[in-house]
Every structure is written in structure tokens, then in C-alpha cells.
N, C-alpha and C positions, 0 to 999 in steps of 0.2 A: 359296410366295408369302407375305411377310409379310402381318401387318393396316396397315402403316401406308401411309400414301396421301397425295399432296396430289396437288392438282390443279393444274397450268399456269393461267394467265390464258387461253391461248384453247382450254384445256379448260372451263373455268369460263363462257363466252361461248358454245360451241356447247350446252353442259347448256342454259345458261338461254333459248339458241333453241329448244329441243325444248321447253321445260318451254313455252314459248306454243305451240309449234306441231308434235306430236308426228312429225305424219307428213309435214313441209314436206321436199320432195325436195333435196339435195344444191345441185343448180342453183340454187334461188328465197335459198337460207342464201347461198349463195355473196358476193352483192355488197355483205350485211349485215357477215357475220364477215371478208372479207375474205383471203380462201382458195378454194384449186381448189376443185371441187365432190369430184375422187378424194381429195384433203388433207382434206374434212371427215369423205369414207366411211372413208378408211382410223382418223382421229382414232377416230371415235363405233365402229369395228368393234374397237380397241384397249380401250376405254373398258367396252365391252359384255362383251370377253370375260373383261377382268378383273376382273367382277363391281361395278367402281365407280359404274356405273351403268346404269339397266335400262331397258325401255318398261313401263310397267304398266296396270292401266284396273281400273274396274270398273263397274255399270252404276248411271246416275243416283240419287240416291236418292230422285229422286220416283218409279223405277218400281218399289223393293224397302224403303223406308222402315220400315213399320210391321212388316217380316219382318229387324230388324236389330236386334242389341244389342251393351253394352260390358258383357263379364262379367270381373268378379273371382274369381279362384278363390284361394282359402288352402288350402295342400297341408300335410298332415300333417309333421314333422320327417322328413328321409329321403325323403319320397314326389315330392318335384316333380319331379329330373328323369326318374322313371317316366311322370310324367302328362305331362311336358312332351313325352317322346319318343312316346305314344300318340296324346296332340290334332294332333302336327304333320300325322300322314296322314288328318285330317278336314279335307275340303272345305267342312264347313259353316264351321271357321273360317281366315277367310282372313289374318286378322292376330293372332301370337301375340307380345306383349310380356313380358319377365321383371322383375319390380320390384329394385332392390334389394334391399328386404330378403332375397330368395332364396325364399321361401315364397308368394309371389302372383305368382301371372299373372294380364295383362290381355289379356282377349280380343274380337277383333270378330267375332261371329258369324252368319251370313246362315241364311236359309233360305227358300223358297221358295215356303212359306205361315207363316201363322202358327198352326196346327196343329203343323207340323213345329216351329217355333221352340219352340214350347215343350216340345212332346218334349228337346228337343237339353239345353234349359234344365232341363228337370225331370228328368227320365230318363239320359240316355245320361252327363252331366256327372257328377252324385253315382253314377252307380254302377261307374264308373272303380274307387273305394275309393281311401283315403288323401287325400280332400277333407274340410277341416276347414268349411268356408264357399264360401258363393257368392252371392254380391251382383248382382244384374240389373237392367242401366239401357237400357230398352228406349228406343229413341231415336223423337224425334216430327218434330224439325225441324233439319234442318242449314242454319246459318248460314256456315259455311265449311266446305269440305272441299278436302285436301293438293294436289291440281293445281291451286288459287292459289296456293300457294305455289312461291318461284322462288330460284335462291343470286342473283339483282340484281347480277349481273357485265354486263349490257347500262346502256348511257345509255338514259333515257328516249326519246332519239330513235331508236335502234336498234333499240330493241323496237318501237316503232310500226310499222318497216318489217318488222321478220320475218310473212312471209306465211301469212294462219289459213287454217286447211280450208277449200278449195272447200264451196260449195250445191252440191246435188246436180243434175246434166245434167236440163234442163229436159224432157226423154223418159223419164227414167227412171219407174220404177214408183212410184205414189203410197204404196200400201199393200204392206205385205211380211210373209210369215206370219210369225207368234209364234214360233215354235220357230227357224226358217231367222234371224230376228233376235238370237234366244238363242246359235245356231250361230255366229255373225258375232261376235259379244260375245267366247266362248270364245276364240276363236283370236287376237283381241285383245290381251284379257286376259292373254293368255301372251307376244304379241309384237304389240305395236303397231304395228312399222314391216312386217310382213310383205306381202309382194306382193300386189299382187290375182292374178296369173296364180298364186302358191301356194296363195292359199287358193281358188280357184275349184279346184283340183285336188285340195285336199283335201275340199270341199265337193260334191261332185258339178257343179259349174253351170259357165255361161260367165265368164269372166275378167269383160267387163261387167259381168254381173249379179252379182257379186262387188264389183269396185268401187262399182256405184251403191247397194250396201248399206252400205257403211263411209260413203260419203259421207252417205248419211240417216241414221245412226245416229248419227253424228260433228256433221252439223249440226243434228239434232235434240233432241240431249243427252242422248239416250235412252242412252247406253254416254259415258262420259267417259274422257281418257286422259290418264296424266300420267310424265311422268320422272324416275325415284326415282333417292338415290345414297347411298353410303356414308354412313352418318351420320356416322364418327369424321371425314371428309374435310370435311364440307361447309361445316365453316367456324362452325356450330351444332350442336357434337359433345354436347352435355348434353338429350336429351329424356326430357319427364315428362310423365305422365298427371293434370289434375285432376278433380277431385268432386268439387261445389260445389251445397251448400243456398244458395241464394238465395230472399228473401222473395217472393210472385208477383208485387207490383207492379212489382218493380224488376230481372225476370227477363227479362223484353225488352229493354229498351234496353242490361241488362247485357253480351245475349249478342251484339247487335248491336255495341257498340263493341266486344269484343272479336274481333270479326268481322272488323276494318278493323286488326287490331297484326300489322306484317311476319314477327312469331316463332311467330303462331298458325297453327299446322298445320291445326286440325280442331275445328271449336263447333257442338254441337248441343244442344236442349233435349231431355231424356229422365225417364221415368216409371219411378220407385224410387227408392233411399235419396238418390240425388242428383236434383236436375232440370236442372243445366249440366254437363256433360262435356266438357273441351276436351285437347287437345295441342298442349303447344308442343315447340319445338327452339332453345335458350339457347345465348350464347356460353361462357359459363361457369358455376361455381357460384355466385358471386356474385349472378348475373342471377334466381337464385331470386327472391332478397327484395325487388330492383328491380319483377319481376315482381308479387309478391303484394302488395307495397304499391299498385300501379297499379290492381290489381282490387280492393281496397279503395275505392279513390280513386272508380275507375269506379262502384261499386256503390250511393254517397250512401247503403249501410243494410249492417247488420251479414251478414258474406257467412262460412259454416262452408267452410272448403276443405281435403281431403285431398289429399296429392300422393303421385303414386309416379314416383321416377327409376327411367329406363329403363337396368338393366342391360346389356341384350343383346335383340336380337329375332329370335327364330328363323324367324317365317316373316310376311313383310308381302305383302299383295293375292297370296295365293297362290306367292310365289317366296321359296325357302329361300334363309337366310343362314347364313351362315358365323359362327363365332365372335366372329369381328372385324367383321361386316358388310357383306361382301360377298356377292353373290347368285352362289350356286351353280350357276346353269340349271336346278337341276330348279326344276319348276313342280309345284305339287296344285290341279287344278282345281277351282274352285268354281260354277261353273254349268253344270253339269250338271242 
């Protein structure tokens, strides 16, 4: 299968029905996208196995916030793709980016205290060998994160009609244990659109109580869910990582307008060399300088911003990619 890809128009119109409404069933898309309901499964069952695009999740970050960071690693001459092919099978990091330059990766690392985080960050990182550097921007506040982000192949009125997740059955259970919440997360996070009759079997429980877990968890925001695709496909094939000192005053309203630009993926304020951390996804290279002048513009005070183009990404919210960007099925779980 080559890397190249485009997408149909009403391939590009059911993406961007999932990307509002991940797990909206076949039937409720059907009178929106204007297609059977077996016309959209068979689409999205094509779409899915050729890796152009996935179901992915991860859980809110108000419930794992202060246990996340964006690491930079600078790999010795020779050394990165050793280190790059050892972090892929760590579950602590769920998103591994490669810079251009060849020698940094950027990485999004969880863990599940902050004990552990900093092990991961102190320890287990530099003693890989063949790390030149490592840069830690633990993050405080996300202002956007990537399941706002959509390819805007629906009209305004179209999207209004695609149907959001049910509230959860007004019988359902109020409170649902920790762990059995984390269990429901996992099997998500791997496959979004997964049945409740499969995962109550994988689960030990009943189908119900299956579903009335994805329903609470889904309408609580406690687990968030989003629709990732090929990046060379999506139409915004140029994505880059920044790093940006901003002065304090002017660190809020910066990150916040940046919060609301259709090309930002991902804004949070975080603590080390940087305190804004964003990702966007550009139509071209061009759109760099369009870009950096606007944050200029936005910042009304002198803003320092490193960037790093994204060469390749090997592994986003836990699902390996392909050379060219495609998701290969395997999954490395991270909440465990």
C-alpha cells in the first residue's frame, strides 16, 4: 500500500461526522451525510482498515493533567533511531513525534502519578544512553486539545444536525469504581467505536452496564474521544511543534486566542524552558511565516518561539504509524 491518499468528499464529510460525534451509529449519520446507514459502515470499515483513519481517545486532562508532559529529547549523532525504536514500546509515552532535524524527538508523556512522571523524566529517559539533552514542559492548562479540531468538510448546518452522545439512561449507576472507569478508558482508547456487547465480554459485566459506562464517561468528559487521519491526506499535511516564552502578563489572552485559530491542534500553558506549548497542522510551508507573524500580532509584546517540523510520527495516543502515516492496528496501551 503506497503512502499517498486522498480523500473522496464524502469521505471527508463522514471523518468530520465522527470527529463531532465518535460513536453516533450509522442510522442517526445517515439523513446528515446522505447515504444508507450499510454505505457509511462499509465507507468508515474501508477508511479504518487502511489506516487513513482511526478512533482514538484519551482521558480528560483535568483527570491526568499535572501527571503529563511535552519532552524533547536530543539524541546523540547515530543514536535516534535506537532510542526511537525502544520509547515506541513505552506506554508511558503515548505520542512520539520526530523533528526534522533528525536528532529530536517530541514527546507526550503520561503517567499516573507524579512520582512516576518524574522517574520516567529523570531516570528511565537519560539512561537509554545516547541522549544529548532533554527539555521538560510539564503542562498546567490546556486550552485546546486535538478532538476540536475537525477537516470542516460539513456546512455549518450539517454539523449542527450530526447527533452528540446520549446522557447517560436516567437508572443507570451514579458512581462507578475507579479502576472499572480506567478499564472502560483502555478499551476506548484502542477502539472507540467498539460495541458495548464486546466490551462487556471482554470486561467481565453485563452489556448494560457496559454501555451505561461509556455513556458516563463520554458525557462526563471524564475519557474524551476523537477521530485522527493521515496527516499527508488531511488536507494540512505540514505539522509543527512550538515553544514559546511569553511574558506572564500577556500569557493568558495569548494562549486563549490562540485557542480559537481552525489550524491549532493542541495549546497549553506549561512549566520549564517554555510556558506555551502549541501544535498546529499548516497547509503548506509557507503558512509557517503567516502563522508566526499572527502570534506576533496576537502577543502585543516580544514573544521567543522555537519550532520543530514534524517529520514523521511514529506513534500518536498510543496507535503505531507507518512511515507515511498511517495507523498500523497495533495499539501500546497506556492506561494501564
Amino acid at each position: 500500500m503506497t503512502n499517498e491518499h486522498v480523500f473522496s468528499e464524502e469521505d471527508r464529510r463522514l471523518i468530520h461526522a465522527l470527529q463531532l460525534s465518535p460513536r453516533a451509529s450509522w442510522k442517526d449519520l445517515s439523513p446528515v451525510l446522505g447515504q444508507t446507514p450499510s454505505a457509511l459502515s462499509r465507507r468508515w470499515d474501508r477508511l479504518s482498515s487502511e489506516g487513513v483513519a482511526w478512533n482514538a481517545g484519551m482521558l480528560s486532562p483535568e483527570v491526568f493533567q499535572r501527571q503529563t508532559a511535552i519532552v524533547e529529547v536530543d539524541a546523540e549523532p547515530g543514536e535516534g533511531k535506537r532510542i526511537r525504536q525502544e520509547l515506541l514500546r513505552w506506554g508511558t509515552l503515548f505520542t512520539i513525534d520526530i523533528s526534522a532535524s533528525g536528532g529530536t524527538l517530541i514527546l507526550t508523556a503520561y503517567a499516573t502519578t507524579e512520582e512516576l512522571l518524574t522517574k520516567l523524566l529523570v531516570q528511565d529517559i537519560p539512561a537509554l544512553g545516547g541522549v544529548k539533552d532533554v527539555r521538560v514542559h510539564i503542562l498546567t492548562h490546556h486550552h485546546r486539545t486535538a478532538e476540536a479540531w475537525t477537516l470542516r468538510a460539513l456546512s455549518e448546518g450539517d454539523a449542527l444536525r450530526v447527533p452528540r452522545q446520549r446522557p447517560p439512561r436516567p437508572r443507570a449507576a451514579k458512581n462507578t469504581d475507579p479502576e472499572f472507569k480506567l478499564a472502560v478508558s483502555a478499551e476506548l482508547a484502542q477502539d472507540g467505536r467498539v460495541p458495548a456487547s464486546v466490551l462487556a465480554q471482554r470486561l467481565g459485566v453485563g452489556e448494560q452496564k457496559a454501555a451505561d459506562a461509556v455513556a458516563a464517561l463520554l458525557h462526563s468528559n471524564y475519557f474524551r474521544q476523537r477521530v485522527d487521519v493521515m496527516n499527508s491526506a488531511s488536507g494540512w499535511p505540514v505539522p509543527l511543534w512550538y515553544f514559546a516564552e511569553v511574558p506572564p502578563r500577556h500569557l493568558e489572552p495569548l494562549t486563549r486566542a490562540l485557542g480559537l485559530l481552525p489550524d491549532v491542534r493542541f495549546v497549553t500553558t506549561s512549566v520549564g524552558p517554555a510556558n506555551l506549548v502549541f501544535n498546529v497542522w499548516l497547509k503548506d510551508l509557507r503558512s509557517i511565516h503567516q502563522l508566526e507573524a499572527q502570534v506576533a500580532s496576537l502577543s502585543q509584546a516580544g514573544v521567543s518561539l522555537r519550532r520543530h517540523l514534524v517529520l514523521h510520527t511514529d506513534k500518536r495516543l498510543g496507535h503505531v504509524l507507518t512511515t507515511g502515516g498511517r495507523a498500523t492496528g497495533e495499539f501500546i496501551p497506556y492506561l494501564e
